[in-house]
N, C-alpha and C positions, 0 to 999 in steps of 0.2 A: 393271183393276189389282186386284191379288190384295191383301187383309188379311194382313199378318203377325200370329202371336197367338204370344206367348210367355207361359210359364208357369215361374216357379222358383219351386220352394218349400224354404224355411229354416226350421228347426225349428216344421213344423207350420203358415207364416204363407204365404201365398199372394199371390203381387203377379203384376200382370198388365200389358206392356210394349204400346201397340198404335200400329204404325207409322203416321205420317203421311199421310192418306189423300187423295185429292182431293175439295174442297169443291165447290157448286154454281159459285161465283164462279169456282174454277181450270178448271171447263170454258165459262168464258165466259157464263153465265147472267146476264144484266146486271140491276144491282136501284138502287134510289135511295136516298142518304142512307150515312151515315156509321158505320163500324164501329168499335168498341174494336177494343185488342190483338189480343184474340183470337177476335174475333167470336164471343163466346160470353156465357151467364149471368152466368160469374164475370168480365167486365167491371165489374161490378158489387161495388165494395171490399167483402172478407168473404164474401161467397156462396163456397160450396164444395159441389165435388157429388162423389159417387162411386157406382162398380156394382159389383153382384155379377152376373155372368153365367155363367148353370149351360146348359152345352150337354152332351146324353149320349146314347147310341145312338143307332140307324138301324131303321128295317123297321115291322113292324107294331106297333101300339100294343097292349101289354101294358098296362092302368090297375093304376097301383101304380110301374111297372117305367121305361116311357118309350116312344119315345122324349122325351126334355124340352129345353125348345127357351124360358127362361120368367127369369127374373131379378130383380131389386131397384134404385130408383133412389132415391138419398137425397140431399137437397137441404137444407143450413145455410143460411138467412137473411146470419146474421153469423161462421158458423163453428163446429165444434164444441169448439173452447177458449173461446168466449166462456161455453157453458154459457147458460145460462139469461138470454135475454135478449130479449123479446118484441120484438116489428114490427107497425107499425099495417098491416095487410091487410082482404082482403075478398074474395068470389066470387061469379060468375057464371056458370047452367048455360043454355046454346043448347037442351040437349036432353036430358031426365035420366036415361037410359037408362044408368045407370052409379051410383059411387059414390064419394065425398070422404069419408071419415070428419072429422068435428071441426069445419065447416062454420058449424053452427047457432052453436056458439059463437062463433068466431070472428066474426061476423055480429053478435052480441048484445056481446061486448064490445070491436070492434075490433083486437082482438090477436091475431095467430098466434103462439103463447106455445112451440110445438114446429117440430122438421125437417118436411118434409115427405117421405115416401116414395111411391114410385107403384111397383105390380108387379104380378101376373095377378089377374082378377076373382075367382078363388077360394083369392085367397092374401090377401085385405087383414085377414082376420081374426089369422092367425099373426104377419106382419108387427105392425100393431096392437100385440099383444099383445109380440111383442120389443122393441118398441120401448119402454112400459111397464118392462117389466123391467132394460130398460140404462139408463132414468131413475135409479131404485132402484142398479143396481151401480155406476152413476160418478156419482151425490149430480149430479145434473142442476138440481137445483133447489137448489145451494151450500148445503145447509143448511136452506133452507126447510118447515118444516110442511106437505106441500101435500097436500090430503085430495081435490083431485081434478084429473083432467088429461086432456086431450081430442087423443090423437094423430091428425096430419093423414094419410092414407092412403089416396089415388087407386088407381084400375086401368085397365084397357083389356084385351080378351078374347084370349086367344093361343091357344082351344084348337084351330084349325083344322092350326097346327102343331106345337102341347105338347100333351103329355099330363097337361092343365088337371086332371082328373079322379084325379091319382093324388098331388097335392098335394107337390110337391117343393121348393118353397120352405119355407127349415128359419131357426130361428133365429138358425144361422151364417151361413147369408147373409144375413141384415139387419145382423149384426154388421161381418159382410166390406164391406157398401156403408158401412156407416157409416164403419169405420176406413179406408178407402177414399179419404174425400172429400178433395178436394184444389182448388185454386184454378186458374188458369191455364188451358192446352190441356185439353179434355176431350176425350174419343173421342165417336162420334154412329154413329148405324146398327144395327146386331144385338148392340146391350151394354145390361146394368140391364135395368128393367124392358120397354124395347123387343126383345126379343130376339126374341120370335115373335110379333112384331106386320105387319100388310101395311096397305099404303095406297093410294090410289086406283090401284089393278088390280096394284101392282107391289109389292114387298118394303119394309114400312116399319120404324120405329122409332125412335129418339131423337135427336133434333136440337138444337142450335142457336144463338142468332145475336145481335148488339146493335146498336145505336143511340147516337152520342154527339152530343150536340146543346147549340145555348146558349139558353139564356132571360136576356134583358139581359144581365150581364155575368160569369152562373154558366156553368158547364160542369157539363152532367149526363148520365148514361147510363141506357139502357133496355135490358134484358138478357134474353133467354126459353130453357126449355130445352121441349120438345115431346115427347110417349109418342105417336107418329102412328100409328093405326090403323084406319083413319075410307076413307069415300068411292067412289064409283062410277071404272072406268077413263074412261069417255067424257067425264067432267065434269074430270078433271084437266089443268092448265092451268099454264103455265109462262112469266113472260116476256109473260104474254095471248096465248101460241101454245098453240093446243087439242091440244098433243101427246098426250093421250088419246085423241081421235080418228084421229090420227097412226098412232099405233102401234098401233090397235084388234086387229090382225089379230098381237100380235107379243108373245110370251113371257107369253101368258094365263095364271092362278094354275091348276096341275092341284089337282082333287080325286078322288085314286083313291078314298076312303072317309072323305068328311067327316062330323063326328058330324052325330046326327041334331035337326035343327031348322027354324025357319023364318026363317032368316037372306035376307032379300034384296042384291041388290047394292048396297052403297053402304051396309051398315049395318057397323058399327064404333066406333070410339069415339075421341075424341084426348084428351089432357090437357096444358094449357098452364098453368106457372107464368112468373106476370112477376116480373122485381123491377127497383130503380128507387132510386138513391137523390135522388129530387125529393123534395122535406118533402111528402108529399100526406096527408090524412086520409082515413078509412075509408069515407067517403062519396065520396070522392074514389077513391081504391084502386075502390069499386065503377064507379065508370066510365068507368076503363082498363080495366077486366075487362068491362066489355060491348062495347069496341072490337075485341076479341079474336077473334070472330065472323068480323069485315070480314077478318082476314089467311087466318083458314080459307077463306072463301070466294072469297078470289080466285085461291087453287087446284087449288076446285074442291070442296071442301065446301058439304052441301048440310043437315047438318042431322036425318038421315034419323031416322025412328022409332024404327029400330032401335040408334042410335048414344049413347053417355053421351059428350055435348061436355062436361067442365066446367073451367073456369077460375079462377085463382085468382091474385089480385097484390097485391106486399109491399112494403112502402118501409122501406129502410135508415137513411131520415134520423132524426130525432129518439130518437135513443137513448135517452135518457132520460126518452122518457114515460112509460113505465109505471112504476107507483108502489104500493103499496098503501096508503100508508098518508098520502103527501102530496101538496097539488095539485102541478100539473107547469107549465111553461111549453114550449110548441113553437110551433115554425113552419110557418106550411102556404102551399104556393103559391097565386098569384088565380087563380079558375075560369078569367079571362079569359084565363090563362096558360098555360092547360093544351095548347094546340094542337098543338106540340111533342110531346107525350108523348104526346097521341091518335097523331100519324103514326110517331111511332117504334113506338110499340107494333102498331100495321097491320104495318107493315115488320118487322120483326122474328118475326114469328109465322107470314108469309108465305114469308123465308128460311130459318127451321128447318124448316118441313116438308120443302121441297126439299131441305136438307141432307142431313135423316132419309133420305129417299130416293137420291141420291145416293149417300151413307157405305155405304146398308146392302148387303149381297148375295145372294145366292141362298140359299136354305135351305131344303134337303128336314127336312121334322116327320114327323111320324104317319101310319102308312101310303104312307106316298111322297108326300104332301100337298107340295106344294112354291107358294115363291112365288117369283120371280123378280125379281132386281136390274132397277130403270130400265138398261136401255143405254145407256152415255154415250155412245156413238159415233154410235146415233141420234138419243139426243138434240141432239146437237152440230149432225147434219145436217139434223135439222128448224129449231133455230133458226135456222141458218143458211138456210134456206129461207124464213123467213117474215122475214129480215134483224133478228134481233132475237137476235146473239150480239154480244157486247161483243168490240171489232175490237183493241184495247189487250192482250185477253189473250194471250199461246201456247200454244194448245194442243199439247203433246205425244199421241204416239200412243200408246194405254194395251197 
């Protein structure tokens, strides 16, 4: 199934239209537990995400020039009309071979106090620093004094298809993902910062997926959105069907002229944001962010040396704790209650990457560097071989 990508632009503003695409679940990929709406982050009341995705020429890689293949992922807690309104979070790295900007604080005070954006490993600087300056032009902080502030700002590596090196992420696109963000249906696949990302052997990038579940007599959700650019073909895993080994011999990443390094197979990087509106505390937040691991890994993520896994998860509840100047009162769930939110959170992290892969498609980068869309068709026909496609679904012919 082909992406439609529509583009109109009205005095100068750019909005991007992206047809309804088939998720893992529509080709029969059977997973366990319960979905929001819209199986996605903003499941999650207030969360709002949006992308800038900059796609431009073909052929050899001119540095400076392109081709660019690289984008912007910006992610509201509670929205960006709430402005300024911190969330007790916290984070977790599998493997640090990467970068979070804002982290340490976040860690030290409990509170993730900004958006978070995620987009190419040699763009977290510019990003960063947009994001500072749109503080300052729309009073982010209503008013407030604030003499300092610690933007959150993930990456994962795209240069194998952008031309990572010629620095094409500008501060209109950080503007553009911002004003961007939106609640509801999100796009998943080669949009935002996933644009020129690959995943275990096939074409990856931004996914993904939620969880609604009860604890006694609450109804709560667990929502993740995934930057999937991480893992070896052989170790990817589907459904517990090794369709990496499946497909070993089918639609391999070409490298006509990859840059020069010492990249092995299976190094990459992913980035998973949780959110959750369970009342949990920052010590708490840290571990749902070390369960995060288990859904990478039962993909097929392994962790690799070369790879920056870092995680990071936010809880919506307790609006009002942050204070500066008064104690607060909150609520926080019993450790002993957390079981719920450990499996949602596995599950969830496990169906965005497939999503990611699934959504995304072929994309020739730099040099003719190309990665290759998962094949639904084989995949359909491997699950079905190893009897582990969901019989409930119909699959149409793509």
């Amino acid at each position: 199934m082909k992406r439609t990508f529509l583009v109109f632009i009205v005095m100068g503003m750019c909005f991007h239209l992206y047809a309804q695409k088939p998720r893992a679940r529509d080709l029969g990929v059977p997973f366990v537990g319960k979905t929001g709406e819209f199986n996605a982050i903003t499941d999650v009341k207030g969360v709002e995400v949006g992308y800038s995705t900059i796609i431009s020429g073909d052929g050899e890689n001119n540095i400076g020039k392109g081709p660019i293949r690289t984008g912007v992922t910006a992610i509201f807690p509670r929205g960006k009309a709430k402005k300024f309104s911190p969330v007790y979070a916290n984070w977790y790295s599998l493997n640090g071979n990467g970068e979070m900007t804002g982290t340490t604080w976040v860690t030290e005070s409990g509170f993730l106090e900004t958006p978070i954006m995620i987009t190419n490993t040699n763009s977290v600087g510019v990003v960063r620093d947009a994001v500072l300056k749109w503080y300052v032009d729309t009073d982010w902080y209503s008013g407030e004094d604030w003499w300092y502030t610690y933007p959150v700002v993930a990456e994962t590596y795209d240069g194998f298809l952008n031309d990572i090196y010629g620095f094409h992420v500008k501060e209109e696109n950080v503007l553009e993902a911002i004003n961007n963000t939106t609640s509801g249906k999100i796009a998943e696949g080669n949009v935002g910062g996933g644009t020129g990302m690959m995943c275990l052997g096939f074409k990856g990038g931004t996914g993904t997926s939620s969880r609604v579940f009860r604890i006694k007599d609450s109804t709560y959700t667990v929502g993740v959105i995934v930057q999937s650019n991480f893992g070896a073909k052989r170790n990817l895993s589907i459904a517990g069907v090794p369709v990496g080994i499946e497909l070993k011999d089918t639609l391999n990443y070409k490298f006509n002229a990859p840059p020069t390094s010492r990249r092995q197979e299976g190094d990459g990087s992913i980035i998973v944001i949780i959110a959750t509106d369970v009342p949990l505390l920052p010590h708490q937040l840290k571990r749902i962010a070390q369960r995060i691991p288990l859904g990478v890994g039962i993909v097929g993520g392994r962790g690799s040396n070369g790879s920056g896994d870092i995680f990071l998860a936010f809880s919506t509840a307790n609006e009002t704790a942050f204070n500066r100047d008064e104690s607060t009162t909150v609520v926080s769930m019993s450790n002993d209650q957390l079981m719920p939110v450990f499996e949602a959170t596995v599950q969830v992290v496990e169906e965005a990457i497939i999503n990611a892969m699934v959504a995304a498609e072929t994309m020739e980068g730099i040099n003719g560097n190309t990665a290759y869309a998962l094949p639904h068709d084989l995949l359909i026909k491997t699950l079905k071989k190893y009897n582990r496609i969901n019989k409930n679904v119909t699959i149409k012919n793509e």
